[in-house]
C-alpha positions, 0 to 999 in steps of 0.5 A: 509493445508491452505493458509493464506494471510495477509494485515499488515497495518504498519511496526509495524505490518509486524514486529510483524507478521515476528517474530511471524511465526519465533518463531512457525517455521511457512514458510512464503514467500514475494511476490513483488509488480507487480507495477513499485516501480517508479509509487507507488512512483508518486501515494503515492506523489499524494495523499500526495499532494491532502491531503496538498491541493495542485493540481486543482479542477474540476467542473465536470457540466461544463466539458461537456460544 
């Protein structure tokens, strides 16, 4: 047989797909991030302040003078 990898885009989804296996007897398996849970946090919290236009601009022609 095969194996399938899926990319849920919410929780919504991962539900609607756990259930749906479930249901048709299908195994499935859940694979830990190799990421420390503490540096997605610091990632997720970064990009939340950049949307929220917190943090410093750069011009990048004048880094090299």
């Amino acid at each position: 047989m095969e194996t399938l990898i899926v990319h849920p885009e919410n929780k919504e989804q991962l539900v609607a797909l756990k259930a749906f296996m479930k249901a048709l007897k299908i195994s499935f398996e859940k694979a830990k991030s190799p990421y420390d849970p503490e540096f997605v946090k610091m990632i997720q919290q970064g990009d939340e302040d950049l949307k929220a236009g917190k943090g410093v601009k750069v011009d990048i022609d004048s880094l090299w003078k």
